[in-house]
C-alpha positions in Angstrom: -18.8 15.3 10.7 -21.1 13.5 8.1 -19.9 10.8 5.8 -20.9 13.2 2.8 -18.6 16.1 4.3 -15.8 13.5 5.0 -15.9 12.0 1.0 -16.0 15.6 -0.2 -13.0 16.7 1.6 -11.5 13.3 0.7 -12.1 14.6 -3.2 -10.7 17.9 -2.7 -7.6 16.4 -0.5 -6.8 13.5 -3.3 -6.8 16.4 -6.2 -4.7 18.9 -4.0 -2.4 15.9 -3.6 -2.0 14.5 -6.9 -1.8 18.0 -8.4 1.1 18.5 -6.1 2.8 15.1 -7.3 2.4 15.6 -10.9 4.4 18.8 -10.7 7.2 17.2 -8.6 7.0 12.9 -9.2 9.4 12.7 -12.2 10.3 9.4 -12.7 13.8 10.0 -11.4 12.3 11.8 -8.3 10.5 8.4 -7.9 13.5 5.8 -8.5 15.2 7.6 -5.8 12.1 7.5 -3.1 11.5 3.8 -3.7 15.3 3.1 -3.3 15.6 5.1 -0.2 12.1 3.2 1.2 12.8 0.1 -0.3 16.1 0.5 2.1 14.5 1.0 5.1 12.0 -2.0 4.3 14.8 -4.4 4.5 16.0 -3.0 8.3 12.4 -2.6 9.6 12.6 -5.4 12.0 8.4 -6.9 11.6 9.7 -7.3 8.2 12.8 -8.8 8.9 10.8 -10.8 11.4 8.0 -12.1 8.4 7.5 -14.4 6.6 4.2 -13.7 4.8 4.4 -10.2 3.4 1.7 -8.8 1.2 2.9 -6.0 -1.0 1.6 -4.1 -4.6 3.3 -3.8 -7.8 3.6 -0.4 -8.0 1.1 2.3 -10.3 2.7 5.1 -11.6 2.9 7.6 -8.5 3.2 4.7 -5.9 6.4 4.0 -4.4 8.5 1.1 -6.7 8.5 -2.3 -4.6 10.3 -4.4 -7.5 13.7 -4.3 -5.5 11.8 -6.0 -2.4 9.7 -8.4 -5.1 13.0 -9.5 -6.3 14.9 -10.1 -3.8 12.9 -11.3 -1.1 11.3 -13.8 -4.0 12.8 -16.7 -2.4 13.2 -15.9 0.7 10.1 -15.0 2.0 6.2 -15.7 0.7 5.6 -12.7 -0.9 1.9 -11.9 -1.9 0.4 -9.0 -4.2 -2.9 -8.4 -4.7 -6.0 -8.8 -7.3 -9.3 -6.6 -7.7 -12.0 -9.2 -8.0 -15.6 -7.2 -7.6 -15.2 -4.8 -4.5 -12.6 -6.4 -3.3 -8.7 -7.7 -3.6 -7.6 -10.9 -2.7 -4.2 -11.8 -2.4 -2.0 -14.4 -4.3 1.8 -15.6 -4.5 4.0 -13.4 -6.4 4.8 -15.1 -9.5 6.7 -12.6 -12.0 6.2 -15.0 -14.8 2.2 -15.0 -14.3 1.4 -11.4 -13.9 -0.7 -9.4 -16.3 -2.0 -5.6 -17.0 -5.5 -5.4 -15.8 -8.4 -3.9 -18.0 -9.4 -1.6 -14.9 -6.4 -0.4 -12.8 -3.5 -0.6 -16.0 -1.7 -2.7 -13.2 0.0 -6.1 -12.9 -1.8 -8.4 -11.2 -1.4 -12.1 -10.7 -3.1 -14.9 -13.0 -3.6 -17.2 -10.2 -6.8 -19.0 -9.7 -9.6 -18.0 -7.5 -9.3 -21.3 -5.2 -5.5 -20.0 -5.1 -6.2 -16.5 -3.1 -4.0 -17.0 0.0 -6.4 -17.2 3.2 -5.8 -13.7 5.1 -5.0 -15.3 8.3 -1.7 -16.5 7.2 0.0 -12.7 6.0 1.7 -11.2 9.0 2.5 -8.1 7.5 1.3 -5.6 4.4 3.1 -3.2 2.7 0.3 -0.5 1.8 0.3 1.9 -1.0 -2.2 5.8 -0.9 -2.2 8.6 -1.8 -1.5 10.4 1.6 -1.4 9.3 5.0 -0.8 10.9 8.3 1.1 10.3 11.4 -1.6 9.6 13.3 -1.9 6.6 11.2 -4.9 7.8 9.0 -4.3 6.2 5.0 -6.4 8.2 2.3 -6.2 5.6 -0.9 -7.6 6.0 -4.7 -11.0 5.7 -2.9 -13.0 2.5 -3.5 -11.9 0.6 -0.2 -10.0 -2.1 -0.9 -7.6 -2.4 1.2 -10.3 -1.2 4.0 -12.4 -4.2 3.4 -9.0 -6.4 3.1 -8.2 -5.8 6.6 -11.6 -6.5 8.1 -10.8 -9.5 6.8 -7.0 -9.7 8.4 -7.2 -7.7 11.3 -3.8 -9.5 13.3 -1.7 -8.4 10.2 0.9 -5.5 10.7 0.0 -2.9 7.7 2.5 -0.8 7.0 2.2 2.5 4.8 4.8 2.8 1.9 5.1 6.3 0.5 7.0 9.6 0.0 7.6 12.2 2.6 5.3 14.2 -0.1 2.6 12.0 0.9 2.8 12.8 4.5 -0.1 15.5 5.6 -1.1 16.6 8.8 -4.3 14.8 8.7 -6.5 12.9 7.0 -10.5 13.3 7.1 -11.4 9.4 8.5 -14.7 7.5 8.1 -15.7 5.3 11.1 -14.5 2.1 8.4 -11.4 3.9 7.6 -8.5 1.0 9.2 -5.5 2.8 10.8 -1.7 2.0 9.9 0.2 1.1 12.3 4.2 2.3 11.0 4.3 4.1 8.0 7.5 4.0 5.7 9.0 6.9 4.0 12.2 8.2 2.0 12.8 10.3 5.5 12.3 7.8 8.0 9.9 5.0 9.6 7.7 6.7 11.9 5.3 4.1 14.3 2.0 5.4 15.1 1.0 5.8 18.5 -2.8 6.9 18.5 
C-alpha cells in the first residue's frame, strides 16, 4: 500500500476516532480512565522495575498522568517532553517550571536546551495517541514525534497509555511507524506479541 493511501486512511481513521471521543470523553468519563490506568501503571512490573520513565502531561482527550507525576516525583526520574522544531526532547519533570506552549496549548518544561536528558538513559515511556492496536501499531496527532524520538532511543520500553475506546483492530502503519511493545488501558495491560 502507498505512503499516500496509508496518510489518507490515517486522516479518515483520526476523524472517525475523535468524532467517536467527543461524543463519549466527558471529563468525568476521563477522570475515571486515567484513575483505572494510572492504577495499573503502578503494578506494571518494567515500571515498577524503572527508574527513568518518560511520560506527557496530558491534552485534553489523553489519558490524565498527574497521579503518576505526583507521586512517583521523588521517587523515580520522571521526564516529559518538549516540541523543539520536528522533534521532542525530553527534560526532568519540574511542576514549578512548566508552561502552556503557543503550539500544542500543553505544559511543557522551561528547561534549557543543554538540559534535554540524553535518550539513552530513559528505560521506559509512557506514550499517548489517538488509537493503537494490539498488534502494537500507535496512530498519534500525526507529525511524528514520538516516531523520530525512538529512533533515537530504541532500547527503551514504550508503553501505550489510553482508553479501551482507543483500542481498534488495526492501524494503517508506514514502514517508520515504531511499534509498542505493552499497551495500557482502563480494561487491562495487554503485551504485544507481533
Amino acid at each position: 500500500m502507498s505512503s499516500d493511501r496509508v496518510r489518507e486512511e490515517k486522516k479518515v481513521l483520526r476523524r472517525a476516532i475523535r468524532a467517536k471521543m467527543r461524543s463519549e470523553w466527558t471529563e468525568e468519563y476521563r477522570q475515571t480512565i486515567s484513575e483505572r490506568v494510572c492504577r495499573q501503571i503502578e503494578t506494571f512490573l518494567p515500571f515498577v522495575r524503572s527508574h527513568c520513565v518518560a511520560l506527557y502531561c496530558a491534552l485534553p482527550d489523553e489519558v490524565d498522568l498527574t497521579a503518576i507525576l505526583e507521586q512517583y516525583e521523588g521517587e523515580k526520574r520522571l521526564l516529559i517532553p518538549r516540541v523543539e522544531g520536528d522533534d521532542i526532547n525530553f527534560y526532568t519533570y519540574q511542576p514549578e517550571s512548566l508552561i502552556t506552549s503557543e503550539g500544542y496549548k500543553i505544559l511543557e518544561p522551561t528547561a534549557a536546551t543543554e538540559e534535554a536528558v540524553d535518550p539513552t538513559e530513559i528505560e521506559l515511556v509512557l506514550v499517548p495517541g489517538v488509537a493503537f492496536d494490539l498488534h502494537g501499531g500507535r496512530m498519534g496527532r500525526g507529525k511524528g514525534y514520538y516516531d523520530r524520538f525512538f529512533v533515537r532511543c530504541p532500547h527503551a520500553l514504550r508503553v501505550a497509555v489510553t482508553s479501551s475506546l482507543q483500542i481498534i483492530e488495526q492501524i494503517p502503519l508506514e514502514p517508520w511507524d515504531e511499534p509498542m511493545h505493552y499497551i495500557i488501558s482502563d480494561s487491562q495491560t495487554y503485551e504485544v506479541r507481533d
